[in-house]
C-alpha positions as CSV (number, residue, x, y, z in Angstrom):
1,X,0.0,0.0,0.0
2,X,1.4,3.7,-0.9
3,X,1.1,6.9,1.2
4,X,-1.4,9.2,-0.3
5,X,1.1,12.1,-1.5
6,X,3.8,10.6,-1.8
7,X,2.9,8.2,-5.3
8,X,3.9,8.9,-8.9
9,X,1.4,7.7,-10.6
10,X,-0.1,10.0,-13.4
11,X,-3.8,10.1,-14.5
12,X,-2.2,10.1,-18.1
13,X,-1.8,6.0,-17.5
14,X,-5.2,6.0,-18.3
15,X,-7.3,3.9,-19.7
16,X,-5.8,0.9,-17.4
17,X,-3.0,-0.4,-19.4
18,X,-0.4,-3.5,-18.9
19,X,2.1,-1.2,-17.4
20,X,0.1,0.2,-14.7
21,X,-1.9,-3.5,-13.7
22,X,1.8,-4.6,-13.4
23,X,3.0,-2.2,-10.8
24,X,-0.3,-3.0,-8.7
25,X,0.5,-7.3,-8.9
26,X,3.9,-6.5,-7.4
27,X,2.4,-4.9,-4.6
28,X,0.2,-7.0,-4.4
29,X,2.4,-9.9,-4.0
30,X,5.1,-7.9,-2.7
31,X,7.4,-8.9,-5.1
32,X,10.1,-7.5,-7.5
33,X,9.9,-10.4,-10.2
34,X,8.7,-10.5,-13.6
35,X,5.5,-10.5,-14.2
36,X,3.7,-11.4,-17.6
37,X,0.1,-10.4,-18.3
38,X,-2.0,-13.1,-19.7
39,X,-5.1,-11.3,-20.7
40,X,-7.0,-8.6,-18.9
41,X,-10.2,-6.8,-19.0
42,X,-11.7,-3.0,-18.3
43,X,-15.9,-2.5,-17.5
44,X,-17.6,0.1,-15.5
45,X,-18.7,-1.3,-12.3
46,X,-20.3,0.0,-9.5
47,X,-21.1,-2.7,-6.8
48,X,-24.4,-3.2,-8.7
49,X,-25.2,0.3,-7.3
50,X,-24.8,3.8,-8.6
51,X,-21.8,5.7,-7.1
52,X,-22.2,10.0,-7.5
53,X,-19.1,10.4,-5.7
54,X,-16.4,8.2,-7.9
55,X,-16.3,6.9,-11.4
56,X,-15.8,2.8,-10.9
57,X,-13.7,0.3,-12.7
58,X,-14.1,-3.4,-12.3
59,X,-10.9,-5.4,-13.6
60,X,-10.1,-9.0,-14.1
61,X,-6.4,-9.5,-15.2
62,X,-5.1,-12.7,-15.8
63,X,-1.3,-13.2,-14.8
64,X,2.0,-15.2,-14.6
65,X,4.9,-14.5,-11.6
66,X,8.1,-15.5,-13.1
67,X,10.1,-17.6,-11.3
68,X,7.5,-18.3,-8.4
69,X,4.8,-20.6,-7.5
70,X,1.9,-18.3,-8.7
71,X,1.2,-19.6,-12.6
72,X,-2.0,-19.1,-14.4
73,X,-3.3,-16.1,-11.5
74,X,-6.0,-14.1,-11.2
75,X,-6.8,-10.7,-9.6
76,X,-9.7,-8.9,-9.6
77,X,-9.6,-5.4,-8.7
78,X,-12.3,-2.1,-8.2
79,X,-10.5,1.1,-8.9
80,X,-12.0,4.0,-7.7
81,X,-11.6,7.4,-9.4
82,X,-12.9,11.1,-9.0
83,X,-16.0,11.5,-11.3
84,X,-15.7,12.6,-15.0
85,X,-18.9,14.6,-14.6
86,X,-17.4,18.5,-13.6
87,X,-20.6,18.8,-11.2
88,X,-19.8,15.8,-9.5
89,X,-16.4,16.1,-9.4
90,X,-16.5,19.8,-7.7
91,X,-19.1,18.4,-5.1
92,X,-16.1,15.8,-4.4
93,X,-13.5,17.3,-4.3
94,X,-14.4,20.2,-2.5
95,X,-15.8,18.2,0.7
96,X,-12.8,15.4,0.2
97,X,-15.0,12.7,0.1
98,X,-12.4,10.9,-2.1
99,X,-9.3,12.0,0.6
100,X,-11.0,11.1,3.4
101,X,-11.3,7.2,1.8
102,X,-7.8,7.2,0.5
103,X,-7.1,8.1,4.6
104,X,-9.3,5.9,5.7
105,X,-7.3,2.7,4.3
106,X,-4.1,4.6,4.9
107,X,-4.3,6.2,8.1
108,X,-7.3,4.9,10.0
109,X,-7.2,1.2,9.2
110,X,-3.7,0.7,10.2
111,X,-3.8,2.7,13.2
112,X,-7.1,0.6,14.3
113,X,-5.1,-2.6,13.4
114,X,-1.8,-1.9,15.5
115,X,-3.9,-0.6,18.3
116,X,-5.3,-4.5,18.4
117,X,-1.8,-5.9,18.3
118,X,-0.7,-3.8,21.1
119,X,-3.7,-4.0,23.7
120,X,-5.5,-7.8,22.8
121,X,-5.7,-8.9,26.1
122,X,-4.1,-12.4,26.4
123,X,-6.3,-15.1,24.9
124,X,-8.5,-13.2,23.3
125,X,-9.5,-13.5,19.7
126,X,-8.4,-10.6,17.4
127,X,-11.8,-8.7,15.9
128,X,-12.0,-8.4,12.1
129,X,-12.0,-5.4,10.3
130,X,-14.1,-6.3,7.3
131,X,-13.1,-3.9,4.5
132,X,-12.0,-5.0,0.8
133,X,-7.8,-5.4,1.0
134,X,-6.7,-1.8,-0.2
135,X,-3.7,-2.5,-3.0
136,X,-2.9,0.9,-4.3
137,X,-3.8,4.8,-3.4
138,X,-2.7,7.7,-5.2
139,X,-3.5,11.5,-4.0
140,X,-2.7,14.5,-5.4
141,X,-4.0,17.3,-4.4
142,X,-5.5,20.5,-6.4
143,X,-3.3,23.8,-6.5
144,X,-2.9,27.0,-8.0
145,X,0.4,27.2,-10.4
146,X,1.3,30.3,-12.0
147,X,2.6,30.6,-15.5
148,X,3.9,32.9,-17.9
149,X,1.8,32.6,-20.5
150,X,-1.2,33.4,-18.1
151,X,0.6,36.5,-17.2
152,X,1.1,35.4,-13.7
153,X,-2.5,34.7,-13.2
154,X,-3.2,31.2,-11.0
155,X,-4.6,28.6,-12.9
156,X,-6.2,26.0,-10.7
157,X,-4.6,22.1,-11.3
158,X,-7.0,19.7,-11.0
159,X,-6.9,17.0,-8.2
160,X,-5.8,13.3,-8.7
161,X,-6.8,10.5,-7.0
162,X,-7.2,7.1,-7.2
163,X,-8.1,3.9,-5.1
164,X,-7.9,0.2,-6.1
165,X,-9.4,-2.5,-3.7
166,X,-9.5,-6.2,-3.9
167,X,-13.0,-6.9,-5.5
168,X,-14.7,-8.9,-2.9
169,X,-17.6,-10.7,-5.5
170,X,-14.9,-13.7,-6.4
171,X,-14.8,-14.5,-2.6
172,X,-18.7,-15.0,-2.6
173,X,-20.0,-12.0,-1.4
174,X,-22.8,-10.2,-3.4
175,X,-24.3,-6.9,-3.1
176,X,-27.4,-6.3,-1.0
177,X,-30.6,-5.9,-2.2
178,X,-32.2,-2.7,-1.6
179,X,-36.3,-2.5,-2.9
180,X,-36.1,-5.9,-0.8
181,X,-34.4,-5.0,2.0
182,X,-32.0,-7.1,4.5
183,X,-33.2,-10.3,5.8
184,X,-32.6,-10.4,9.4
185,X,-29.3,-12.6,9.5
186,X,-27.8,-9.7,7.3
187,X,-29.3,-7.0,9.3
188,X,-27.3,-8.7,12.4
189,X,-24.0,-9.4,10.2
190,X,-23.9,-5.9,9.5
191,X,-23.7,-4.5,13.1
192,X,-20.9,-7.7,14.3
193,X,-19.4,-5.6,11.8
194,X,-19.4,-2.3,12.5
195,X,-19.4,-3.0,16.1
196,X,-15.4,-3.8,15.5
197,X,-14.8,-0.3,13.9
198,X,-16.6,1.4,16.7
199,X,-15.5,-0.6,19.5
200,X,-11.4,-0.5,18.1
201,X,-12.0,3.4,17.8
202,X,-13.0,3.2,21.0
203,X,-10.3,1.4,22.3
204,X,-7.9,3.2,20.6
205,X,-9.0,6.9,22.1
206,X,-10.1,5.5,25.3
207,X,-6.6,3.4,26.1
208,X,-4.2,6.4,24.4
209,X,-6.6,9.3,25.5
210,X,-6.2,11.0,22.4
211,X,-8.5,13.3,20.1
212,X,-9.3,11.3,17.6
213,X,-11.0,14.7,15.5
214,X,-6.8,15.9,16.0
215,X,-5.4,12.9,14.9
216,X,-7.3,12.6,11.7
217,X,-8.2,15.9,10.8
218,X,-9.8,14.8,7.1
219,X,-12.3,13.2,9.4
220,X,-15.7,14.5,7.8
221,X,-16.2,17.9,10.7
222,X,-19.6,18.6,11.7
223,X,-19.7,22.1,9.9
224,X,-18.8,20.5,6.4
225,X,-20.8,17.7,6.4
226,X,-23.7,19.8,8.3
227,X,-23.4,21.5,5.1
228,X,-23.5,18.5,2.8
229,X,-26.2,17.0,4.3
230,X,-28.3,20.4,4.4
231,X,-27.5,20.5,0.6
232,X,-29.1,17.0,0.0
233,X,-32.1,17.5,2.2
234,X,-33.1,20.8,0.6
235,X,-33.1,18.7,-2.7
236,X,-35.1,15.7,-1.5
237,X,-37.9,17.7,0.8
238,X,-39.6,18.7,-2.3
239,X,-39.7,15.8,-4.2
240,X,-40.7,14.0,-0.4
241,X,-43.3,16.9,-0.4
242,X,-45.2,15.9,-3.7
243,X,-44.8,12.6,-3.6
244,X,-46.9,12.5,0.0
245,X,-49.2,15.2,-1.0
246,X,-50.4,12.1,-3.3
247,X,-51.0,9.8,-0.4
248,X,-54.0,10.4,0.8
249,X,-54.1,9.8,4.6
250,X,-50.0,10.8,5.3
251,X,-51.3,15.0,6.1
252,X,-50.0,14.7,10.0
253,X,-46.4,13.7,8.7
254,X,-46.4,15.8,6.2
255,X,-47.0,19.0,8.1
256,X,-45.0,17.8,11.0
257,X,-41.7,17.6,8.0
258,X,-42.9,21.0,6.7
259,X,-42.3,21.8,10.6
260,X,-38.8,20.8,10.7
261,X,-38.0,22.2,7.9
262,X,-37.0,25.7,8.7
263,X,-34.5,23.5,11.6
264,X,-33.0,20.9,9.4
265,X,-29.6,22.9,9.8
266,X,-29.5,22.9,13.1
267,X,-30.8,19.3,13.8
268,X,-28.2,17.8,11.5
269,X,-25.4,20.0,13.2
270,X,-26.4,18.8,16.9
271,X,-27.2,15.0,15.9
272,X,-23.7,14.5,14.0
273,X,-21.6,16.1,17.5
274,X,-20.7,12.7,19.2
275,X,-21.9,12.0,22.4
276,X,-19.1,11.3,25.1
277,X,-17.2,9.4,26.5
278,X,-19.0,7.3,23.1
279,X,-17.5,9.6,20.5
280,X,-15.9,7.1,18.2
281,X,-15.4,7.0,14.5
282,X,-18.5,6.3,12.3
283,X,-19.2,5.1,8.9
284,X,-21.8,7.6,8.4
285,X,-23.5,6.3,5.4
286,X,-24.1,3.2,6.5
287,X,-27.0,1.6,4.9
288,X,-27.4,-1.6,2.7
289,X,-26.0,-0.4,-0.7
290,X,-22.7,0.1,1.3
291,X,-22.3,-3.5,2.1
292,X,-21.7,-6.8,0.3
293,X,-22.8,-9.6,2.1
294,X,-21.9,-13.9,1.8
295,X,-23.9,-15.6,-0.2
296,X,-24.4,-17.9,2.6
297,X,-24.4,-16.5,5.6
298,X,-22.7,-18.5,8.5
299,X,-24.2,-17.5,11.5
300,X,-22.4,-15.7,14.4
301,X,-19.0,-15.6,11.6
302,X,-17.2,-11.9,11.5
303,X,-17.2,-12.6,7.7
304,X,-20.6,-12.5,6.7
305,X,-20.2,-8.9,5.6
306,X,-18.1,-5.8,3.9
307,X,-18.2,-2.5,4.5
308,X,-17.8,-0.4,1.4
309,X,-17.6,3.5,0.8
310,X,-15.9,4.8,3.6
311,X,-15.8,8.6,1.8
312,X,-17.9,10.1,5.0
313,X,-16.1,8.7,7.8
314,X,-16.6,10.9,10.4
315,X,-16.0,11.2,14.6
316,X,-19.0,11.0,15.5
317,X,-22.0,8.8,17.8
318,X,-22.6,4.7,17.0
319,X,-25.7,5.3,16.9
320,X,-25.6,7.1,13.9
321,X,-24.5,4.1,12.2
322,X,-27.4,2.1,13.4
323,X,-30.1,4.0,12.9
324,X,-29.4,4.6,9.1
325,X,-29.0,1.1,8.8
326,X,-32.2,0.4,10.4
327,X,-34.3,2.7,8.8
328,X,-32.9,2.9,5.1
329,X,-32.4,-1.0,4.5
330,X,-34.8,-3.1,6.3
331,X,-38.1,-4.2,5.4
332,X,-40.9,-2.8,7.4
333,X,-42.0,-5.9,9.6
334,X,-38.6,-6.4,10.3
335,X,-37.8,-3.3,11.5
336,X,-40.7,-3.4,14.0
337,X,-40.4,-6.2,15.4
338,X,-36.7,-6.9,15.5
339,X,-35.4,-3.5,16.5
340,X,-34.8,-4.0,20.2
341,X,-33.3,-7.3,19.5
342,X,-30.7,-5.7,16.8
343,X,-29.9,-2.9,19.2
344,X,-29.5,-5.8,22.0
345,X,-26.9,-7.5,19.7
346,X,-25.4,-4.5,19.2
347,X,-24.8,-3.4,22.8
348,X,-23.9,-7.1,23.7
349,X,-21.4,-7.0,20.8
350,X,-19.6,-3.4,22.0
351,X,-19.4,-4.7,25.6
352,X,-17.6,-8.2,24.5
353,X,-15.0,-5.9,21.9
354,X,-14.3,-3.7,24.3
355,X,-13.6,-6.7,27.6
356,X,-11.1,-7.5,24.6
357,X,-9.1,-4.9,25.3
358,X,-9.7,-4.6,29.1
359,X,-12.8,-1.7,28.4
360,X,-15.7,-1.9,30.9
361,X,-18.4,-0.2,28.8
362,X,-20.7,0.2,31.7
363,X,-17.8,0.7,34.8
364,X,-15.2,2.8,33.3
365,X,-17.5,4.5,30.6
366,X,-21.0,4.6,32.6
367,X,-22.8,3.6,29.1
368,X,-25.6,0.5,29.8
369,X,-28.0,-0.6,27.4
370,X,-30.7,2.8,28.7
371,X,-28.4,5.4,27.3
372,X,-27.7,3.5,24.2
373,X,-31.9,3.5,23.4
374,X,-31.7,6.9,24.2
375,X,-28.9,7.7,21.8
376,X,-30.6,5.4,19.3
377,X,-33.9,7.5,19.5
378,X,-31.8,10.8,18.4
379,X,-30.3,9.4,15.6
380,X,-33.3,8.3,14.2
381,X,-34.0,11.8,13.4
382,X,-30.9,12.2,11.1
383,X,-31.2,8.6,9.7
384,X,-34.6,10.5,8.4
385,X,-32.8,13.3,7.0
386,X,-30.7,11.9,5.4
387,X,-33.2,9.4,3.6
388,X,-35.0,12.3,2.7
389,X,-31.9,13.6,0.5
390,X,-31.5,10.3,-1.1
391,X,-35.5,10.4,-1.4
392,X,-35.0,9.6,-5.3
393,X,-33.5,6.0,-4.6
394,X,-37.5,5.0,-2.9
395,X,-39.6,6.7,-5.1
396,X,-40.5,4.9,-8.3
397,X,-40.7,1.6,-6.5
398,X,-43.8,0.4,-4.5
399,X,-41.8,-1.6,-1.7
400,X,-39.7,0.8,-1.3
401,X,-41.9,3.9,-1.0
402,X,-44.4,1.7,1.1
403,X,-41.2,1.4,3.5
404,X,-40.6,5.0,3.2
405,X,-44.2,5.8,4.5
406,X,-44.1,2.7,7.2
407,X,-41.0,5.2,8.4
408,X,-42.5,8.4,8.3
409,X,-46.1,6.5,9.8
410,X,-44.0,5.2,13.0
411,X,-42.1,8.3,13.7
412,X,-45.1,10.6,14.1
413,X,-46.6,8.2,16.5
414,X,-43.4,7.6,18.8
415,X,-42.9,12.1,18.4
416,X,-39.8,11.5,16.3
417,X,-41.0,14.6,13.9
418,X,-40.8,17.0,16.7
419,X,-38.7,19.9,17.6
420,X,-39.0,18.4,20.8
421,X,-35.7,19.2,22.8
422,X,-34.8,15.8,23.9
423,X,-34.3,14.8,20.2
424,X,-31.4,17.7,20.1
């Protein structure tokens, strides 16, 4: 794996050529021999999702290792790069979300997986980080270069960047199905997994006593994603708007969104500040289209599930996590009547990571299972908000907008869509 600023590679290598795919084997199999390409191939691939904030490659290359064992290999790699679209790649670039991922595999991964090698306590069994193996980053950042044919005027240089990950659908995992929704196994596979993140984070500030917001400034800060977020939400309210103002009988949630309206800002600034001693570091968009799950899931395994798209990691409260995930990706009856029983898993599952590395969650960090439903309550509110700015994924599909107005239905009745001030 490369440091972010410190690799050569040029954006004029691309399309993806023999050159290039040979430099990535070698790191991959940390070698220096020889290494002849067999065949390879180049299609757009986007987990079986759409991505706005990168332009995806999927490549299969087909390879010999000269004098070595590995004859007739295969690697399959998703490469990651800033969107062609100008639009898109502004929004991007300006908030870092493609940085912030390069750092997360660079910085934040290998600091989480040290800190485990360090503090295990004896016995214990590691906890698995389940990401797709990073193999290559490349960062370059924007800058402003004067020349003198521009008469000493700057001329911005656009940014570079580029991520390639081990493509995880080989290795059995498919990509989750949205307009269905998670079945409960993968609903519960998808918190074991998370849980490690949070609870190594947690280790990690609570055993060092550092900031983690100072030791990763590119961490997504409440102002700029405050800002992001508002952005999306004032594009999905109206299109949430009309689409209810067709249902009959949906009025009361209705008015009690056109309520919040005017305080979306403010909500979204006050539910992403992390609650402590729980601050910890946070996927942040965390819902099924961000995860690739076994085809057959093995119950209680740490490998059921990968996280993907870790370009709005962010310091932040768990529970932040888990209520996206609830609410986005799991099918109505589901959600009802298993939501107490996920958030028992995952408070069961923090307070077994953290024993591993000798962290009472309820002695030395006075957090039981009653502060955690409290927690969980807030962050339903900004799981909401930020459905409503990806509004367009649920409407056009009946399950899915059924889900959407099982969502809204619930949270009027339990006084989610309130300004009351419990909720901020």
């Amino acid at each position: 794996m490369s440091d972010t600023e410190e690799d050569s590679t040029s954006s004029d290598s691309w399309p993806v050529n023999e050159d290039w795919l040979i430099d990535i084997i070698k790191e991959h199999h940390r070698t220096a021999s020889n290494i002849k390409i067999t065949d390879f191939s180049v299609k757009p691939g986007s987990h079986d999702g759409v991505s706005n904030l990168s332009d995806i490659l999927a490549v299969s290359v087909d390879y010999d290792i000269e004098n070595e064992t590995v004859d007739g290999a295969r690697l399959e790699i998703i490469i990651k790069l800033l969107p062609h679209d100008p639009f898109s790649r502004y929004f991007v670039t300006e908030a870092q979300f493609d940085l912030r991922e390069i750092k997360f595999y660079t910085k934040i991964l290998p600091d989480l997986l040290e800190f485990q090698k360090n503090n295990l306590a004896s016995g214990e069994t590691p906890l698995r980080i389940s990401v797709p193996k990073c193999l290559h980053t490349h960062y370059v950042a924007g800058s402003l270069h004067t020349t003198e044919h521009q008469h000493e005027e700057n001329s911005p240089e656009p940014p570079e960047s580029i991520l390639v990950l081990q493509d995880m659908r080989p290795f059995g995992y498919k990509s989750a199905h949205f307009i269905k929704g998670l079945t409960l196994d993968e609903a519960e596979s998808a918190i074991r997994a998370i849980a490690a993140v949070h609870a190594l984070s947690l280790g990690l500030k609570t055993k060092h006593k550092i900031d983690l917001n100072e030791k990763y400034p590119f961490l997504f800060q409440t102002a700029r994603a405050t800002d992001s977020y508002q952005q999306l939400v004032e594009q999905g309210l109206p299109q949430l708007t009309r689409f209810l103002e067709r249902q009959p009988g949906h009025q009361k949630e209705l008015q009690a969104l056109t309520d919040i309206r005017p305080n979306t800002r403010s909500l979204i600034a006050n539910l992403l500040q992390p609650l402590e001693p729980m601050g910890l570091i946070t996927h942040t968009d965390f819902w099924c289209n961000n995860l690739l799950f076994r085809e057959s899931i093995q119950p209680e395994s740490e490998d059921n599930c990968v996280i993907l798209d870790w370009q709005m990691v962010t310091y932040s409260r768990p529970t932040n996590d888990i209520a996206l995930l609830l609410i986005s990706s799991l099918p109505s009856h589901i959600r009802r009547e298993y939501t107490s029983k996920l958030l028992d898993l995952y408070y069961n599952t923090m307070k077994i990571n953290c024993a591993k590395f000798s962290i009472d969650l309820e002695t030395d960090l006075q957090y039981d299972r009653e502060k955690l439903q409290r927690d969980y309550k807030k962050s339903q509110l900004l799981a909401l908000l930020l459905c409503v700015g990806s509004v367009d994924v649920a409407i056009g599909n009946v399950e899915a907008e059924q889900r959407l107005l099982d969502v809204l239905q619930d949270f009027y009745a339990e006084g989610i869509l309130t300004l009351d001030a419990e909720l901020i």
